[in-house]
C-alpha positions in Angstrom: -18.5 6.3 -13.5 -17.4 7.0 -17.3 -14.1 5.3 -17.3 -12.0 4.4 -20.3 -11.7 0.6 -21.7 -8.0 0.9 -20.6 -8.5 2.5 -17.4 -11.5 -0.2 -16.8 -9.2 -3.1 -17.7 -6.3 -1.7 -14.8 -9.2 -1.8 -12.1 -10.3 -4.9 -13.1 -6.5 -6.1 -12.6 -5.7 -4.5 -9.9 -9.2 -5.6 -8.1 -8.1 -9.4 -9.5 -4.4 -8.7 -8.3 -6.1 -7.6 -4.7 -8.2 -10.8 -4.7 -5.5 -12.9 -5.0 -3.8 -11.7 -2.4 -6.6 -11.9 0.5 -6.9 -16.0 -0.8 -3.5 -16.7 0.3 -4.1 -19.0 3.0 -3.9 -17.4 6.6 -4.0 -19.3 10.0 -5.9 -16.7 12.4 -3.9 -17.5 16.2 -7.1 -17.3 18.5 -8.2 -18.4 21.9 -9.6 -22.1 21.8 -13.4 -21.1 22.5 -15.5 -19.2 23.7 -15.3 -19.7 27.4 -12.2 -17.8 26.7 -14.2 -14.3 25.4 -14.0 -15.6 21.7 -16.8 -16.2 19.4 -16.7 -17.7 16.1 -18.9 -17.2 13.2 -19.7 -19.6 10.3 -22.3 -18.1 8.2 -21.7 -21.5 5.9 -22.5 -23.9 8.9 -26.1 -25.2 8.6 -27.1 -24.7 11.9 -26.5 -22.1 14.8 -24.2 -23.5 17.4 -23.3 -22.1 20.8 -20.0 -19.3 19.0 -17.4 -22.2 20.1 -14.9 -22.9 17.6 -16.7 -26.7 16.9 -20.1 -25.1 17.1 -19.6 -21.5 15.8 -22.8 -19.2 15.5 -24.1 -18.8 11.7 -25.3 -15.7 11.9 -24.4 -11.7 12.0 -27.7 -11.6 14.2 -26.0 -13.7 17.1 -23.1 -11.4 17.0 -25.8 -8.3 17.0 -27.6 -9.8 20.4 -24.3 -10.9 22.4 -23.2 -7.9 25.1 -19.3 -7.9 24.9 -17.0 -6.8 27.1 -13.5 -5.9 27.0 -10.6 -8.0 25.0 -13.1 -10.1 23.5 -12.7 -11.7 19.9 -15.6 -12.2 17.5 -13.5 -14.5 14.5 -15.7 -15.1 11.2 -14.6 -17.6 9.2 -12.5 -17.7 6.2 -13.8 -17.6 2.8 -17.7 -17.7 3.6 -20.1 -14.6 3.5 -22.6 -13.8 6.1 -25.7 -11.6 4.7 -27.0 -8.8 6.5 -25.3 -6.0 8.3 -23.3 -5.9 12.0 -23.9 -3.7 15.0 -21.5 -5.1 17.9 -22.2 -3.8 21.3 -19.5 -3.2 23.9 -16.6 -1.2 24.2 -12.8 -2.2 24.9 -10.8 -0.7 27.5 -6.6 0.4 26.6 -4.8 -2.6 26.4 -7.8 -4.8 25.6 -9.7 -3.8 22.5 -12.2 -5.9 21.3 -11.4 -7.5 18.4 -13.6 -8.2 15.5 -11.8 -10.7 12.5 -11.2 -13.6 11.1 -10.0 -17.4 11.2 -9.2 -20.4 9.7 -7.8 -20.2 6.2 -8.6 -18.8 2.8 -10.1 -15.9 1.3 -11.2 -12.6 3.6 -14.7 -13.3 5.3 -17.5 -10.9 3.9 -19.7 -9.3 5.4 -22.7 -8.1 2.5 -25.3 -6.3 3.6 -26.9 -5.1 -0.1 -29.0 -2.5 0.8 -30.2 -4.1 3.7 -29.2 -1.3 6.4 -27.8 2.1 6.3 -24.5 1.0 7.1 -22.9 -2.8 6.6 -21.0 -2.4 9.8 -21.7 0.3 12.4 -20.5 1.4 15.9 -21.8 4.1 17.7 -20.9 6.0 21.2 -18.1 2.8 21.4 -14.1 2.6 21.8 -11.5 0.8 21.4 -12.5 -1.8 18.9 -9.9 -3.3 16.2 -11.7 -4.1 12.7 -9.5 -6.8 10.4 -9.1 -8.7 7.8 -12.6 -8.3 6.2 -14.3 -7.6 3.0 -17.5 -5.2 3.7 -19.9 -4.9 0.9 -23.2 -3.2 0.9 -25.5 -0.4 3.4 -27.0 2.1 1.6 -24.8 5.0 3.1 -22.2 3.7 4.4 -20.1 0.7 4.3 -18.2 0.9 7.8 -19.7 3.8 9.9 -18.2 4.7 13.4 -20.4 7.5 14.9 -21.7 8.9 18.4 -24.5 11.1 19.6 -23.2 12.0 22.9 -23.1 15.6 23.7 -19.4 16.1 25.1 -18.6 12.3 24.3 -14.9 11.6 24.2 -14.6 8.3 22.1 -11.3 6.7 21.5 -9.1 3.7 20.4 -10.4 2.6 16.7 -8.2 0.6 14.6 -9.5 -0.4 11.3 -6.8 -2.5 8.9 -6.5 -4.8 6.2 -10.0 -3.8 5.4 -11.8 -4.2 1.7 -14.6 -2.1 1.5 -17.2 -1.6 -1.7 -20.4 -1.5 -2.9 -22.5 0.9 -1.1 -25.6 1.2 -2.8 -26.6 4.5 -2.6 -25.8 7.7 -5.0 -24.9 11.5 -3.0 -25.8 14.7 -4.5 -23.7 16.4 -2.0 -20.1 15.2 -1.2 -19.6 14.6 2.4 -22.8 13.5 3.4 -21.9 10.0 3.4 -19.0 7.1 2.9 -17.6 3.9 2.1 -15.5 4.4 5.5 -17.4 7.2 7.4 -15.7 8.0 11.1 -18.0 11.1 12.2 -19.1 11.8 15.4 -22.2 13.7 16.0 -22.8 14.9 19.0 -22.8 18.4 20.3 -18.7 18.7 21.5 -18.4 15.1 21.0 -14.8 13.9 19.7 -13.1 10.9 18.7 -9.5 10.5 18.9 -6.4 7.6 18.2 -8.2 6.5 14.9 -5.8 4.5 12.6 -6.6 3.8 9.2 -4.5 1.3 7.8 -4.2 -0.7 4.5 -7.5 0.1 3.9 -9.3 -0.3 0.3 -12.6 2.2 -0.1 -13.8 1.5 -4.0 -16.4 1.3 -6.3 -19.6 3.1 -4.9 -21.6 6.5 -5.7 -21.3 7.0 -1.9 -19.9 10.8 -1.3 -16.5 10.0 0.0 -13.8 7.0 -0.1 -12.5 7.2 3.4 -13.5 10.7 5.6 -12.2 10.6 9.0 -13.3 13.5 11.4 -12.3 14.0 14.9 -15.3 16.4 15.5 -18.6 17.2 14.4 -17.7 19.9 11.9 -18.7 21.1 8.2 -19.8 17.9 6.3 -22.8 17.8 5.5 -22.0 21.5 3.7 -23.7 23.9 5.4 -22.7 22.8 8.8 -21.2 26.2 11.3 -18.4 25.7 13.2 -16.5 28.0 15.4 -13.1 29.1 14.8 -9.4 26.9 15.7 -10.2 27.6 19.5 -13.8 27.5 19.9 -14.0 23.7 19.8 -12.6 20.4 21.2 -10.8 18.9 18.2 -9.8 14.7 18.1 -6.4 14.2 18.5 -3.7 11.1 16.9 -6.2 10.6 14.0 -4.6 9.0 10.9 -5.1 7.4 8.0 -1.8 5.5 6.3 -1.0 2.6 3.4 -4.8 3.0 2.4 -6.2 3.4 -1.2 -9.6 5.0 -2.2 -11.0 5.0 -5.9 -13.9 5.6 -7.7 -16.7 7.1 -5.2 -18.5 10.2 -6.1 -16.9 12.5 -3.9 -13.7 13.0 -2.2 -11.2 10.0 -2.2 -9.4 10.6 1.6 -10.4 13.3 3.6 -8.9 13.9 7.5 -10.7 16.7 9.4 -11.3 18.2 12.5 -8.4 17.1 14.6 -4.8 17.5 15.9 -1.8 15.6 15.1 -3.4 13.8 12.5 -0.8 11.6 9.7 -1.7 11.1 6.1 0.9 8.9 4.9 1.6 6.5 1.7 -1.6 6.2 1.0 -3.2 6.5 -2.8 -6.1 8.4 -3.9 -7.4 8.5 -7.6 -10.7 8.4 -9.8 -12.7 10.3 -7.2 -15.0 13.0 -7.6 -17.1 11.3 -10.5 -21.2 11.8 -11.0 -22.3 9.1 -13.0 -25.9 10.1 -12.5 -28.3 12.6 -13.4 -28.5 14.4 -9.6 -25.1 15.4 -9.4 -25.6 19.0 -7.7 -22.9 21.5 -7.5 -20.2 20.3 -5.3 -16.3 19.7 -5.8 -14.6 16.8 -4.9 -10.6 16.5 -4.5 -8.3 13.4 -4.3 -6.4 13.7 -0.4 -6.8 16.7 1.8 -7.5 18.2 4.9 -9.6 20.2 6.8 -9.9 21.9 9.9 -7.0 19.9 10.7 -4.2 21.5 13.4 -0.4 20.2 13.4 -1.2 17.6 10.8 1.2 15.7 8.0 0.4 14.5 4.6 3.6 12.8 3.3 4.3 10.4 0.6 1.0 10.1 -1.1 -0.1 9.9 -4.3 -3.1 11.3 -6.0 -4.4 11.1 -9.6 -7.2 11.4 -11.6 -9.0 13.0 -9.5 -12.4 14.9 -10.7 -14.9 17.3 -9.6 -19.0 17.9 -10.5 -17.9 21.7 -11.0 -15.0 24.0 -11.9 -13.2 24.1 -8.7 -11.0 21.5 -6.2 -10.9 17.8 -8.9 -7.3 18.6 -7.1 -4.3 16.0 -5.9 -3.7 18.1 -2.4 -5.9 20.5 -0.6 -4.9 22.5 2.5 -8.1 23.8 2.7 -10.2 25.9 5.5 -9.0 26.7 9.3 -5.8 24.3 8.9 -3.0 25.6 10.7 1.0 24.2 10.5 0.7 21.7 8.3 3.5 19.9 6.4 2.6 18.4 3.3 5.3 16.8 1.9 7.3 14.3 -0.7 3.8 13.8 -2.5 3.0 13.0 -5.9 0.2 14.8 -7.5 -0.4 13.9 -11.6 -3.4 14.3 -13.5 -6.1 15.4 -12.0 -8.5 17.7 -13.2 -7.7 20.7 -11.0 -5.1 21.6 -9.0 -2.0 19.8 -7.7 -1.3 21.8 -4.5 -4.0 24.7 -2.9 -4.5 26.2 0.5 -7.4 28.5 2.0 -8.6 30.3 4.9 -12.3 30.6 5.9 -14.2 32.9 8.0 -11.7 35.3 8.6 -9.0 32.7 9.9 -5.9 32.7 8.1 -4.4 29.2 8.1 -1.1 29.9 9.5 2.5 28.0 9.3 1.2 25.8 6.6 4.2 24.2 4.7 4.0 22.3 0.6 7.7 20.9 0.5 9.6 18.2 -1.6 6.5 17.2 -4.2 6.4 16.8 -7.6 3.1 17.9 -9.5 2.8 16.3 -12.9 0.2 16.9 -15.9 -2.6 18.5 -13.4 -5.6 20.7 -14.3 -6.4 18.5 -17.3 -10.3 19.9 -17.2 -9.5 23.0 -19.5 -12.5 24.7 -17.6 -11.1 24.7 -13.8 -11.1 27.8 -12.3 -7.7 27.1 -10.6 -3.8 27.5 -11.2 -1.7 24.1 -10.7 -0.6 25.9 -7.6 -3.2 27.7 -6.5 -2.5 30.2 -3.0 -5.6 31.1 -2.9 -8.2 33.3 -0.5 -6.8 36.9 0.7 -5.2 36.8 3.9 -3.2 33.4 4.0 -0.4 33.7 6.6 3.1 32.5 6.0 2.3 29.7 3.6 6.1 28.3 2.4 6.4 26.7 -0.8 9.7 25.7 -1.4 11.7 22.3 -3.2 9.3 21.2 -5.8 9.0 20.3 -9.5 5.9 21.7 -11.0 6.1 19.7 -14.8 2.5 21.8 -16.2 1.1 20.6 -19.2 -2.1 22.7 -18.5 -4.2 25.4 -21.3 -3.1 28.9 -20.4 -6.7 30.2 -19.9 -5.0 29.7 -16.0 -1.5 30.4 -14.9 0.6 28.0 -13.5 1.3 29.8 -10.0 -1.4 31.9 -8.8 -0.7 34.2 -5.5 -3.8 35.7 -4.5 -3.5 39.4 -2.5 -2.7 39.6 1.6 -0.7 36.8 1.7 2.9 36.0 3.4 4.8 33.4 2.9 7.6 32.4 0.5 7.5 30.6 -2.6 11.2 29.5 -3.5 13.4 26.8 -4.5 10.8 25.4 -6.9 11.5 24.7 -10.7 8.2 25.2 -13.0 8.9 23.1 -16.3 5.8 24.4 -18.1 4.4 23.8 -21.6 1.5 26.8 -20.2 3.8 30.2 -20.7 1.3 31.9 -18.1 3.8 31.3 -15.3 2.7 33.2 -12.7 0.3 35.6 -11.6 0.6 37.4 -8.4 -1.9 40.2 -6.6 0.7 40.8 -3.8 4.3 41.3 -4.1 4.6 40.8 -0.1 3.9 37.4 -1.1 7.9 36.5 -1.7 8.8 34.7 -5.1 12.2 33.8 -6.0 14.9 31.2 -6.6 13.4 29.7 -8.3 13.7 28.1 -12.0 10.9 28.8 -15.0 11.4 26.8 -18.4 8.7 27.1 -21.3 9.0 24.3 -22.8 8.4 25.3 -26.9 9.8 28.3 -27.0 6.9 30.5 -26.4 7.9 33.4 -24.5 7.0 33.1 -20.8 4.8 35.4 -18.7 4.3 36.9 -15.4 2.0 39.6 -14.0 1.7 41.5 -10.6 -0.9 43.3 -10.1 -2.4 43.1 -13.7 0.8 44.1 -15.1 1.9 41.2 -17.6 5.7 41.3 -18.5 7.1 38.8 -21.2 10.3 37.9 -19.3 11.4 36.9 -16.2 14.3 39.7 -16.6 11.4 42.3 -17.6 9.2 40.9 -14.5 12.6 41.2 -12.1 13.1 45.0 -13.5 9.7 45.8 -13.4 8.4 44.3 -9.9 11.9 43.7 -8.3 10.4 40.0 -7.7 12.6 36.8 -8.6 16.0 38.3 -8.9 17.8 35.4 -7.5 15.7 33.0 -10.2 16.6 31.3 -13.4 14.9 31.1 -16.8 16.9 27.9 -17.6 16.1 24.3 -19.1 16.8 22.5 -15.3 17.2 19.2 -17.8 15.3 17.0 -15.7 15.7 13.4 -16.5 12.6 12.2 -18.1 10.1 14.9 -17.4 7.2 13.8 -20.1 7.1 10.8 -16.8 3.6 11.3 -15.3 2.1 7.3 -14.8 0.8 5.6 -12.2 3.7 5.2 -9.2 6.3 7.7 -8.2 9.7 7.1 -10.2 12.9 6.3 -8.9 14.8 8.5 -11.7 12.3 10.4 -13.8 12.5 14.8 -12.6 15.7 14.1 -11.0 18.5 16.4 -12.5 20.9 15.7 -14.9 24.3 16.5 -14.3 24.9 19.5 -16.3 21.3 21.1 -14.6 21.4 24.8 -14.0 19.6 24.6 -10.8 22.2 22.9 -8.9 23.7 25.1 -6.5 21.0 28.0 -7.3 18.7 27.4 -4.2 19.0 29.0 -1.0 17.9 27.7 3.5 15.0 29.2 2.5 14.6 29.1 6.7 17.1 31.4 7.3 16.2 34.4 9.7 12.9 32.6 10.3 12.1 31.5 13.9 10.8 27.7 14.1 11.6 27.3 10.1 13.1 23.9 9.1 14.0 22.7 5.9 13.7 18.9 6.9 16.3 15.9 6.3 15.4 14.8 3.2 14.5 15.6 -0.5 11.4 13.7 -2.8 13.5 10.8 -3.9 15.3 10.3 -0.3 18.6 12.5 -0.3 19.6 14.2 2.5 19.6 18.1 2.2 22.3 20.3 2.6 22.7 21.4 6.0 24.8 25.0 4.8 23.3 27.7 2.9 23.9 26.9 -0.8 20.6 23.9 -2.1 19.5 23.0 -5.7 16.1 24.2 -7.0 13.1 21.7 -7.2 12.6 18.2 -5.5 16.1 17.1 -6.1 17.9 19.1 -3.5 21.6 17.9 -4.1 24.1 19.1 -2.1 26.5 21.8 -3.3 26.8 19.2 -6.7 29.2 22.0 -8.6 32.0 22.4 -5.9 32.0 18.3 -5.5 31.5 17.6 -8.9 31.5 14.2 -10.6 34.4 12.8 -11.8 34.0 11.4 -15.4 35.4 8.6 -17.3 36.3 4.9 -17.9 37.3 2.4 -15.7 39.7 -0.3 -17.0 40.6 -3.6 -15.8 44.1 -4.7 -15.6 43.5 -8.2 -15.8 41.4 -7.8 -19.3 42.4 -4.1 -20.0 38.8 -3.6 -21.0 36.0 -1.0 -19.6 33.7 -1.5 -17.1 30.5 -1.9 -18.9 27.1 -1.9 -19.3 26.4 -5.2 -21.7 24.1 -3.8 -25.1 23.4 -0.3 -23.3 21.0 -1.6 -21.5 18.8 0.3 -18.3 17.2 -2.2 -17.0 17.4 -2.5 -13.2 19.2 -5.6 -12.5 21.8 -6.0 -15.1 24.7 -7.4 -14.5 27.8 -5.4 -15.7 31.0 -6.7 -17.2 34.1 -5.7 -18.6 34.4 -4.9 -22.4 36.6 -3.5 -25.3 37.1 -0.1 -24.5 35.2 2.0 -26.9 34.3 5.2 -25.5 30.4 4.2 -25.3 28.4 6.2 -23.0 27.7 2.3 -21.2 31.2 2.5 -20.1 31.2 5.6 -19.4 30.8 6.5 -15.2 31.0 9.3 -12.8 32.1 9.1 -9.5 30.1 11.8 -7.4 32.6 12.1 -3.8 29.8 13.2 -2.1 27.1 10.6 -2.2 29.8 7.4 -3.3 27.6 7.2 -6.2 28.8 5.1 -9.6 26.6 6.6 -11.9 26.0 5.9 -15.9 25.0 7.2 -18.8 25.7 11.1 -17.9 22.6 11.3 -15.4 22.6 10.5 -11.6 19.4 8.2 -12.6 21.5 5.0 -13.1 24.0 3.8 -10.6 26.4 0.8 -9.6 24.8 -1.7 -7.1 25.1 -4.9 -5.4 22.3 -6.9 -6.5 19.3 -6.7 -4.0 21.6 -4.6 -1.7 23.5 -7.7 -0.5 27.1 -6.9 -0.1 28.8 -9.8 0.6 31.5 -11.5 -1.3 30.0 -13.1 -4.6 27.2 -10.9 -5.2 26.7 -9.7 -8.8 27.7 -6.3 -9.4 24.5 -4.4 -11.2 22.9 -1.4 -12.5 19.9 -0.3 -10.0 17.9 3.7 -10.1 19.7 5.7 -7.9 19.2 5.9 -4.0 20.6 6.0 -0.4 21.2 1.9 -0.1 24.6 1.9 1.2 25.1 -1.2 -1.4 25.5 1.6 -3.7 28.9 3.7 -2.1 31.8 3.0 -3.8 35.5 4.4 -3.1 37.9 4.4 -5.9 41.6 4.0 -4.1 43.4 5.2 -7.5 46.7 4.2 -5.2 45.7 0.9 -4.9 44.0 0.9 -8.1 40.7 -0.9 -6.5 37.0 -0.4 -6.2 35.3 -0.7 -3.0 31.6 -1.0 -1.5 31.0 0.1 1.3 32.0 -2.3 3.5 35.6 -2.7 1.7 34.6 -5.5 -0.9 36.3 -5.4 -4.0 34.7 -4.8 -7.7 36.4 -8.0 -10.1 35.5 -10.6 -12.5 33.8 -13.5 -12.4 36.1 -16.3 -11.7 38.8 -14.1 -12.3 38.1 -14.2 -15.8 39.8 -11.6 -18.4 37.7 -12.6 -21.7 35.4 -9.1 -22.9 31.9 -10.1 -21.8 33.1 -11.5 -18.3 30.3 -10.3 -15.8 31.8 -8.2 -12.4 31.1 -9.4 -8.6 31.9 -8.4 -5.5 35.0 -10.4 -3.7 37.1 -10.3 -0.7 39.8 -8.1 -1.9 42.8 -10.6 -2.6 45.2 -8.5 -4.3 44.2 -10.0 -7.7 44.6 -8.4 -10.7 41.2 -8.7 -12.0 40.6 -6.7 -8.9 42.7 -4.1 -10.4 41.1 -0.9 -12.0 42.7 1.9 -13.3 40.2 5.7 -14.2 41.1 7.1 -17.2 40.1 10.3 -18.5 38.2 11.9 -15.9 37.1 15.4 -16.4 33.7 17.2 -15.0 32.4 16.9 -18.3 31.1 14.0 -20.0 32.4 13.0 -23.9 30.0 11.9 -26.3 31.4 8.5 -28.2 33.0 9.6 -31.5 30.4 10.1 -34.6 30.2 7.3 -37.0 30.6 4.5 -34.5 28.3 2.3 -32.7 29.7 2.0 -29.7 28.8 -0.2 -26.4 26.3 -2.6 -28.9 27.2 -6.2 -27.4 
């Protein structure tokens, strides 16, 4: 794995930071002993005892021989290590899994099985087990491997959480054929279903994939037929959430072969490196899906992702026989290929599948991928709707930026591209529909678009030519931040500033569509309209010109000095005050009616809070990013000249102090004067201080 001396020096503190963490003493609540169908395990004991809590077993191997039966618990102690690898036998019943984890206090146990077996922890043809609180180190293919070989087998009920899992020794020349955590099973029309993944780490092995769940037998290895959505039983309730996969040779997360399966805040990054010789030909991608029916992917993120080729190295992947899937409020930045793509295989045209509400930042940094940032791609796609994202491109233009390959229907709308690439878009089908959408070339290189081969070097030229995109914008939609593409999803960076062109420019893009839905919510937590009027991209404000902010200061009666932000500062958690009036843009707020919102600084980034959402009387009034916390609704009663939270608290000073610099709090409205505000020059436009002064430096 060629990482960079900064990049190493993150892992290393965030594997540290992760260590620390699973050392904070934990008492483990568990039966007394083993008369009670609980077995202890104290690889550190000197010698074996009978698995009682005073005379635990000291071995893996003692664990390995004992038949177990449903509800049992197999406990291994804190902070000690037992060699070897683990192959329980038994199977829980619903109700009563059996239960394999830890106790006393300290550090996780490990279980490090070096190269010892072909997996460190392995169940086969077995259900309803729960896996915790463990570190797994070692096999040679697999760290954790849950697997069956029984034709028409129907296993179920594996929970696997607050797992750590590295190490595994071995290298893959083909993605897929093997795993840090590896749920497969193999036999003919076997399945496995009600699998969850959760706050599980996969790392730091030249294993093919990070965590690969399958509910079927199915395509991985490559090469591997299936038949057709249909043809064969599928799992069912497989998911994978608040998990984290990094540097492994192939794909970081992968869900396939199943119904109803969930990929949810998880993260996935540094995947799909070879750091060998025997690297083959395959393609790797950060979190995706395949084969996988009525499935969700929401709030991820995915990064630095890689591939061995030049295809896939992508964030999201709705790849082959995946039908109505909703992939949604994502975060997709710098990987080497795509951010969003979706396929169809064999003649089956992945239906009903839905990208909504993401933001794609910086992708396709390998300047040789074959792929567009948003790539529809293989003929034949049916109804894919792409609609309510911001696609910030900083990619070479050898590629465009949207790519529609021919035959498909669907939608692609509501989206802005922010593009430093002019080669916007490139479409082979105009009964793939493209519009509302808002292009910006960052530059001032002339944008293009092509249909059909035919280039045009405007979107007006395009719209006259094609009759595409006549309800789109070529507009600057003045995102706030939009060079933002680190590690973590931002609370304020790609939302829109107030002047944005592409408020009010969207459209339902559902309407006259049987079973379409827009959703509830935007990326950064808004509700959505519920009319017919939306804003282009991620930030889907509702109808924000016909309720637009009010502008202008807010002055104290007590102190007749502005509400303030002391020294300009943006730091979450400052405390305001009240200060000479001076026309600063820190005293300078808008009032948006239809959120409640206080914002600052002429973006709806920056808003009026009560500090840690606490609203109740002496809370210090603050600046916080934006959101939906109802500590951050305020009500301006210009009658009564007061400002109110939420829950009818008034805004005043500190100890009902007048001096500039006094900081502001909530209070029990009294009447006070200090509790007395009056707004002053409002207007829907916001006023720059004067030139020549320095204004709101305190």
């Amino acid at each position: 794995m060629k990482l960079t001396a900064p990049r190493r020096l993150l892992l290393m503190c965030s594997a540290l930071a992760t260590l620390a963490a699973a050392a904070v003493p934990v008492a483990t609540s568990a039966p007394a002993d083993a008369a009670t169908n609980t077995y202890y395990v104290d690889c550190a004991a000197i010698s074996a005892g009978a698995g009682t809590v005073h005379a635990p077993w000291n071995s893996l191997a003692a664990v390995n021989a004992q038949p177990l039966t449903a509800g049992a618990h197999i406990l291994l102690a804190r902070g000690t290590t037992c060699s070897g690898n683990l192959v329980p036998q038994g199977s829980g019943t619903a109700g009563h899994p059996i239960v394999l984890g830890a106790y006393g206090v300290g550090a996780r146990p490990v279980i490090n099985a070096a190269s010892t077996a072909a997996a460190a922890l392995q169940l086969t043809d077995q259900s309803y087990w729960t896996i915790q609180d463990l570190e797994i180190v070692g096999g040679t293919t697999y760290g954790v491997y849950v697997t069956g070989n029984t034709a028409g087998g129907a296993l179920t009920g594996i929970t696997l959480q607050n797992l750590d899992v590295h190490g595994a020794t071995g290298s893959s020349t083909v993605r897929g054929d093997s795993g840090e955590v590896y749920i497969y099973p193999r036999g003919s029309n076997e399945t496995i279903s009600n699998v969850k993944i959760d706050g599980v780490t996969a790392h730091d092995s030249e294993v093919g994939e990070g965590i690969f769940l399958a509910g079927a037998f199915g395509a991985f290895p490559p090469g591997t037929a299936v038949p057709t959505p249909g043809n064969m039983p599928l799992g069912s309730n497989n998911q994978i959430v608040n998990s984290t996969s990094y540097n492994v040779r192939g794909d970081a997360i992968l869900l396939t072969t199943t119904t109803n399966g969930l990929l949810q805040n998880n993260v996935a990054h540094d995947s799909g490196y070879c750091g060998g010789s025997n690297c083959g030909s395959s393609t790797a991608s950060g979190l995706w899906e395949w084969y996988c029916q009525d499935c969700t992917v929401q709030s991820n993120e995915s990064y630095d992702n890689h591939t061995w080729s030049t295809t896939d190295g992508g964030a999201f992947d709705i790849d082959n026989f995946n039908a109505n899937n909703l992939v949604q409020y994502n975060y997709g930045h710098d990987n080497a290929g795509y951010c969003i793509t979706v396929f169809n295989g064999n003649g089956y045209k992945s239906p009903n599948n839905v990208f909504r509400y993401n933001v794609c930042a910086n992708n396709r940094t390998q300047s040789s991928t074959k792929f567009a940032d948003v790539e529809i791609h293989t003929n034949g796609t049916q109804n894919f709707q792409v609609y309510g994202n911001t696609i910030i491109a900083n990619s070479a233009p050898s590629q465009p930026v949207i790519r529609v390959n021919s035959q498909m229907t669907g939608f692609f709308k509501n989206n802005i591209i922010y593009s430093s690439n002019p080669n916007l878009l490139s479409s082979s089908t105009p009964g793939y529909v493209t519009d509302n959408n808002d292009y910006w070339v960052t530059g001032g290189a002339a944008p293009t678009f092509a249909l059909n081969g035919t280039s045009y070097s405007s979107l007006s030229a395009y719209t006259a030519g094609t009759g595409m995109e006549s309800h789109s914008i070529y507009a600057d939609p003045l995102l706030n931040d939009p060079a933002y593409h680190g590690v973590g999803r931002s609370a304020t960076a790609d939302k829109l500033q107030r002047n944005s062109p592409a408020f009010d420019k969207g459209v339902d893009v559902c309407a006259g569509i049987p079973g379409c839905d827009m959703g509830t919510k935007d990326f950064f937590g808004d509700p959505i309209p519920t009319g017919t009027v939306h804003t282009i991209g991620a930030f889907d404000r509702v109808n924000h010109a016909s309720a637009a902010p009010q502008h202008g200061v807010l002055v104290n009666a007590g102190s007749t000095a502005c509400l303030d932000v002391p020294g300009s500062s943006k730091t979450a958690g400052t405390q305001v005050d009240v200060w000479t009036c001076n026309g600063g843009f820190n005293q300078q707020w808008d009032l948006d009616r239809t959120t409640g919102h206080l914002s600052v600084y002429g973006t709806d980034a920056i808003c009026l809070d009560a500090q840690g959402g606490n609203l109740t009387a002496g809370t210090a009034a603050v600046i916080d990013p934006c959101s939906t916390a109802p500590s951050q609704v305020w009500t301006i009663d210009a009658k009564k000249g007061t400002v109110k939270s939420s829950n009818g608290l008034c805004l005043g000073t500190v100890g009902n102090g007048t001096a500039a610099g006094t900081k502001l709090e909530l209070q029990s409205c009294s009447g006070a004067i200090t509790q007395t505000w009056q707004a002053k020059a409002f207007s829907t436009t916001p006023q720059p201080p004067t030139r020549g002064h320095h204004y709101g430096q305190h």
